[in-house]
N, C-alpha and C positions, 0 to 999 in steps of 0.2 A: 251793908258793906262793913269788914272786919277793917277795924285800925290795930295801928300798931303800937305795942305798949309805949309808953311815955316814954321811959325809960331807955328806949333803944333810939330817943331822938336828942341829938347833943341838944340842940336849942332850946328845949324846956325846959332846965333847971336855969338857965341864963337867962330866957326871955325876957325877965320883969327887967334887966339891969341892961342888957346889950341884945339887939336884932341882928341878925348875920346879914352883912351887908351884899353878900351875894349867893347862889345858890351854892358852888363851889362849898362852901362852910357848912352847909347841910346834910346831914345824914344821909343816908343814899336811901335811908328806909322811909324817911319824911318826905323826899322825894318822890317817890314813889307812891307812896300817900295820896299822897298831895294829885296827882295824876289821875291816879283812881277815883278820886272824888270829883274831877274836874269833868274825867270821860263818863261819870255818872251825870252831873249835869247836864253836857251834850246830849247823851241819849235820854233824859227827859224831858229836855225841851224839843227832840225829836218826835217822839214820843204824844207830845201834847198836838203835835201839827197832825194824825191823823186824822183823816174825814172823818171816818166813823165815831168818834169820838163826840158826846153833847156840846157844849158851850161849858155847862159845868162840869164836865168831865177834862174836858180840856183845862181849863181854869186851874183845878184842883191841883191836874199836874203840873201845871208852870209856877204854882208856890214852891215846889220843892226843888227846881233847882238854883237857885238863891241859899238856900241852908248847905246845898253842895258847895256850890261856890266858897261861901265862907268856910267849908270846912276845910279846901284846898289850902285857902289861906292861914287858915289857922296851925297847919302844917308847914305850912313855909315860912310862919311867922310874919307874915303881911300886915298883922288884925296885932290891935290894943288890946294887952291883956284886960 
């Protein structure tokens, strides 16, 4: 999944000092981010639920959406720097 540069998200150069206390304050491109990483989770843990799928094949996939997860947040500024 492509992020989007740092740069085009207000909330990064501030994070260490102030968290926007609601989405409203967030870049519409962090937003959006944030989103894409979230409907990435979703369909992996979709994903991990086919039959066909081993036990470890399953497994493997349901590590990864957890790092999605956080990476939604990490876009929304949810997560300690």
């Amino acid at each position: 999944m492509q992020r989007t540069p740092l740069h085009a998200c207000a909330h990064t150069s501030a994070r260490a000092t102030r968290t926007p206390s609601s989405p409203q304050e967030l870049d519409p491109g962090c937003i959006a981010s944030a989103r894409r990483w979230q409907a990435e989770a979703d369909l992996l843990r979709e994903m991990a639920g086919n039959p066909r799928l081993t036990a470890r094949q399953s497994a493997a996939l349901l590590r990864q959406p957890d790092a999605a997860a956080r990476q939604a947040d990490w876009w929304l500024g949810a997560t300690n720097p």
